[in-house]
N, C-alpha and C positions, 0 to 999 in steps of 0.2 A: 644437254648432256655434256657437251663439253666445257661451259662454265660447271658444272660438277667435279671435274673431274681437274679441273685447273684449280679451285678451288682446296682440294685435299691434297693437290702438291704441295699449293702454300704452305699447309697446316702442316702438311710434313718438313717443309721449311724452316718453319715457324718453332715447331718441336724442336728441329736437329740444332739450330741455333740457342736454344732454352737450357737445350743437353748440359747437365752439372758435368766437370769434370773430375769424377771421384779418383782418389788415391791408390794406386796400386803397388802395395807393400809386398816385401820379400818377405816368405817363412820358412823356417828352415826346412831343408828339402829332405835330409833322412835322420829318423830320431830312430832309437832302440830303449825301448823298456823293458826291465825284471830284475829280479836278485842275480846278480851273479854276472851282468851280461858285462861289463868290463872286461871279462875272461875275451872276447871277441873285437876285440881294440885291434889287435896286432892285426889278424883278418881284413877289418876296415883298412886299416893304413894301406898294408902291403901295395897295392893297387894305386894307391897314389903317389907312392916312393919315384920321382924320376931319376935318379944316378945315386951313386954312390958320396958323389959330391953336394949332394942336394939331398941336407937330412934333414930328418923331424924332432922339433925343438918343442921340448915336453917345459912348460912353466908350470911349476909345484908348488901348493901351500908347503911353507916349511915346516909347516906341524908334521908331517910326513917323512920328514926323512928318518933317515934311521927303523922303519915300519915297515912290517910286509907286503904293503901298498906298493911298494917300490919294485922288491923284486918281481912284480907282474907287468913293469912296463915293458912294452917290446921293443927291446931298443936294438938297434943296430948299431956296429962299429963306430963310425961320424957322427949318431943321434947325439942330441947334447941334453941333459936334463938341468934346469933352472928353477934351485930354489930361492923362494919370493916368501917375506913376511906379510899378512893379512891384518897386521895391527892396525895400520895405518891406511886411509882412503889412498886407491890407485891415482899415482900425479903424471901430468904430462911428462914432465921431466924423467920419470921414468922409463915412459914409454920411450922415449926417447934412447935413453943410457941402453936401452937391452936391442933395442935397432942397434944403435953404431956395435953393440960385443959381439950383435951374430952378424951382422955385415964384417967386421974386421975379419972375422973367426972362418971366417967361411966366401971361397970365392963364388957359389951358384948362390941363387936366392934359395931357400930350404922349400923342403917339399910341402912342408904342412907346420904348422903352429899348434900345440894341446894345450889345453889348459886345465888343470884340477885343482878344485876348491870351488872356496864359495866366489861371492859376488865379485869381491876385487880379482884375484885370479882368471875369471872371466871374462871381463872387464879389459884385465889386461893383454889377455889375448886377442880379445877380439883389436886393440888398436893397436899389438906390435904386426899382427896380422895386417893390418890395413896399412900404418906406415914402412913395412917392407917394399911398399908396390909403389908409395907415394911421394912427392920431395919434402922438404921443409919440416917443419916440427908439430908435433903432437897439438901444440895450442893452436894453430893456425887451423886448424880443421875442425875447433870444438863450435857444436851450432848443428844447424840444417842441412843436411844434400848439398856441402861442401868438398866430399872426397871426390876424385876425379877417376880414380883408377881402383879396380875390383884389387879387395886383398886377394893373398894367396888362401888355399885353402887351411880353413880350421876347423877344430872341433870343441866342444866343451862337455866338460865333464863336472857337473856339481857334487860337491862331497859335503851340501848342507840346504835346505830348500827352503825358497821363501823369495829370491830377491827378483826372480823370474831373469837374470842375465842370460842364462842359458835360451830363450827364445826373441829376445828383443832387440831392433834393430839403433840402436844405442849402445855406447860403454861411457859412462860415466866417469869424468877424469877432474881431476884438483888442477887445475891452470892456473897462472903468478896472477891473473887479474879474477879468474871466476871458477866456479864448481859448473861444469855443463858438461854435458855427452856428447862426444861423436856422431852424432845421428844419422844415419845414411844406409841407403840399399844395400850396400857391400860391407855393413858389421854384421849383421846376419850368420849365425855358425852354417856350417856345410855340411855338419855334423853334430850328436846332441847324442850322449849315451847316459840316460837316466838310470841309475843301478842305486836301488835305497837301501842296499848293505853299503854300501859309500858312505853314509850319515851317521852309521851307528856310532857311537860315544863321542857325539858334541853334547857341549855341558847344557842345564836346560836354560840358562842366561842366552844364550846364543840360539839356540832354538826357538825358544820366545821370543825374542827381538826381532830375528830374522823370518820368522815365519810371520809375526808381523808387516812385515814390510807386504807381504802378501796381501793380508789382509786389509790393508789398508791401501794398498793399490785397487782391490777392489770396490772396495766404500768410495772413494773419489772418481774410479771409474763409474760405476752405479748413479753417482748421485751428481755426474760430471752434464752440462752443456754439450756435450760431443756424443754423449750415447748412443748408437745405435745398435740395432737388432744384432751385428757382428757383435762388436764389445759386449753386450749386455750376454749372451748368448755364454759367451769366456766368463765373465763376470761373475756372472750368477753361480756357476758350478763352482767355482773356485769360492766365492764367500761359502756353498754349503758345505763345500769339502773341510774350511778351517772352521766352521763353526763345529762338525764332527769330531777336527783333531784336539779344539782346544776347547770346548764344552763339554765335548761327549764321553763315553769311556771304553778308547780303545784298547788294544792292544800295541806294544811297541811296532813289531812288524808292520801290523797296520796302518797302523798311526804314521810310519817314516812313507809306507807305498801312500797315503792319501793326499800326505805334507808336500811332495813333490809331484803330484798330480796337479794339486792348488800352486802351486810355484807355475807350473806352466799355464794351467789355464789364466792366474791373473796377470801375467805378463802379456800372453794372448789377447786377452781383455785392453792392455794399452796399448796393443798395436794399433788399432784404428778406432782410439779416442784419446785418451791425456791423464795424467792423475791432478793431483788436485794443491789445496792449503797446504796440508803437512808434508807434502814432500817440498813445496817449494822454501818453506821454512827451515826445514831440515838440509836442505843447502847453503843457508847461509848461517847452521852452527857446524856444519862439517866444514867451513871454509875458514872463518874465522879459530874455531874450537879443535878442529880434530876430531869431532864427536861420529863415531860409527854412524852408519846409513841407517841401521834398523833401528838402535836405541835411538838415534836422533828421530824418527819417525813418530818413535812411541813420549818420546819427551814433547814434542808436538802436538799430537793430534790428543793427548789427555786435557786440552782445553780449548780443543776445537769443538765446543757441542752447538755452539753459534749456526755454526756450519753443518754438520755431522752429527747431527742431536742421537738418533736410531744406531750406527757407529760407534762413537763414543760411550752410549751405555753398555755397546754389546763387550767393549774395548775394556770399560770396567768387570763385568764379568770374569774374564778371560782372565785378567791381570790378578784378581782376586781368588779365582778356582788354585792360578799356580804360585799362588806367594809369591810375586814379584813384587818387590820394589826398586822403585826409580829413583834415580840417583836425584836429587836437592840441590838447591842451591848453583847451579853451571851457570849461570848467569850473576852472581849477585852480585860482583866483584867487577863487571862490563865498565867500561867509559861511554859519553857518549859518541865518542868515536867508531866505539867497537861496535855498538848498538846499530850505526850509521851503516857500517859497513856489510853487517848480516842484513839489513832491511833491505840494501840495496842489490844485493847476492839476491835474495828473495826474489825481488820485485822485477828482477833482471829477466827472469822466467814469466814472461808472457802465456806462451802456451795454455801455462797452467792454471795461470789465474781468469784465462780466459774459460777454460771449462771447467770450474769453480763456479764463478761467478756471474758468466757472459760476454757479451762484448762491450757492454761500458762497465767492464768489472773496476776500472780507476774511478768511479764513482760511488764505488762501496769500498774499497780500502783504502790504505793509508798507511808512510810512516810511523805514523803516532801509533794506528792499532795496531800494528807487528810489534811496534817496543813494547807495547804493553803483555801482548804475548810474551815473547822472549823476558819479561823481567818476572814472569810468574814461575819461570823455570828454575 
């Protein structure tokens, strides 16, 4: 009896020692969804206003200004509003320039950070957010659970759905040597106010791209090495919700509430797995090119069927229900240098190609078949 019973300590031993050490990821802790619900911002804030000295620093698509978007911000005396253009992918450097104007500008750390707009606006709240608290610059931090100190509190507001920023523990930033995100426990918003009269009259270039980017976080999530029951679970919902927005025939109204339903779920989806080929592709024509996040996506992943055979056709569909056409030619005019440096932007994202393709994924690509990619663009 008592070798029995010594024996099942072992095994519990045996077990506790076996134990995986699974990832325990931040999600955002309070979100508000419906029409309208923007109107209840002011509400939110109030509560976390510490002084008079200590305001809240609204960053704005500048498509915005001038609009009655504006006069609903609840701004206080000291609050500062900053408009930001969306043309261009969010760079360190920038993050950077708006830390040092609201530290000059301002002797308290500010109470809260907002952000409205799409992905870069996002983006870049969440990392003036995080370098308010931290030293050094923007670059220094792009990678893994490299920040050391919890931003101050933010919030995020999307005013276009698809890029899933608004729930992901990453902001994607343009650095002097690489395209990579902040990745870490405290990019996380603190706050999430989904309102899809916010969407209303983005063009449908922008909609399509960008809602792509959804979807195709999904398909690489889905068909990703890192799957599990959690991701698959986000995954799944958000592919059927864009295959309803961009197959089906809805209604506007509906179509904006289901578009950002699908933004969150497949951003939820890569919290605890990875995306895949076309995003990491798509980083190195955004780094080299300039090329937005979602058209770069979609300029990618239209000759990923290699990879993404079931994707890819659904991908043509989609592209063909709404007359889109993609731009020709972005590549024809490359050196081999230029070539060189987008492959290796690519290839720099491990992660990715890890749940693509596995763990000897360098035994299935290659230089050579990325240039080949990218010269078909």
């Amino acid at each position: 009896m008592a070798m029995e019973v010594s024996n099942k300590e072992n095994e519990v031993e045996t077990s506790t020692d076996l134990k995986t050490n699974y990832r325990n990821f931040p999600m955002v802790p309070r979100v508000i969804f419906g029409n309208g619900c923007f109107g209840q911002l002011g509400e939110i804030l109030l509560p976390k206003r510490k002084s008079v000295e200590a305001p809240i620093i609204f960053l704005i698509d500048d498509v915005f200004e001038g609009t009655p978007l504006i006069s609903r911000i609840p701004l206080f005396p000291n609050d500062l509003i900053i408009f930001i253009s969306a043309e261009e992918e969010p760079k360190t450097d920038q993050v950077d320039f708006l830390v040092e104007q609201i530290r000059s500008e301002y002797k308290e750390i500010p109470s809260g950070i907002v952000g409205i707009g799409g992905g870069t606006l996002l983006d870049l709240a969440k990392a003036v957010a995080i370098m308010l608290n931290n030293e050094g610059k923007a670059q220094e931090y792009q990678g893994w659970d490299l920040v050391k100190k919890p931003s101050i509190y933010h919030v995020g507001i999307p005013t276009i759905s698809g890029t899933g920023a608004e729930v992901s523990r990453t902001t994607v930033l343009m650095g002097p040597e690489k395209k990579l995100g902040i990745n870490s426990d405290y990019t996380t918003f603190d706050q999430v106010i989904l309102d899809p009269d916010l969407t209303k009259g983005v063009s449908k270039e922008q909609w399509f791209y960008t809602g792509m980017d959804c979807f195709i976080h999904c398909v690489e999530s889905l068909d990703g090495t890192f799957l599990n029951a959690f991701s698959q679970s986000y995954g799944e919902k958000a592919l059927e919700l864009c295959k309803e927005v961009f197959l089906g025939e809805l209604e506007d109204s509906e179509s904006r509430d289901k578009l950002m339903m699908a933004s969150w779920h497949g951003g939820m989806s890569i919290a605890y797995s990875q995306v895949g080929v076309a995003h990491a592709m798509s980083y190195g024509l955004s780094y080299l090119l300039g090329v937005r996040h979602g058209i770069g996506n979609c300029l990618v992943f239209q000759y990923l069927e290699e990879f993404y055979p079931k994707g890819v056709a659904m991908f043509n569909k989609m592209i063909e229900k709404h007359n889109i056409t993609l731009p020709k030619g972005v590549c024809r005019d490359l050196t081999d240098s230029d070539f060189k440096i987008m492959t290796n932007v690519a290839l720099s994202l491990e992660p990715l190609w890890e749940n693509a393709l596995g763990v000897e994924w360098k035994k299935h690509i290659s230089p050579e078949k990325l240039r080949s990619i990218y010269q078909k663009i």
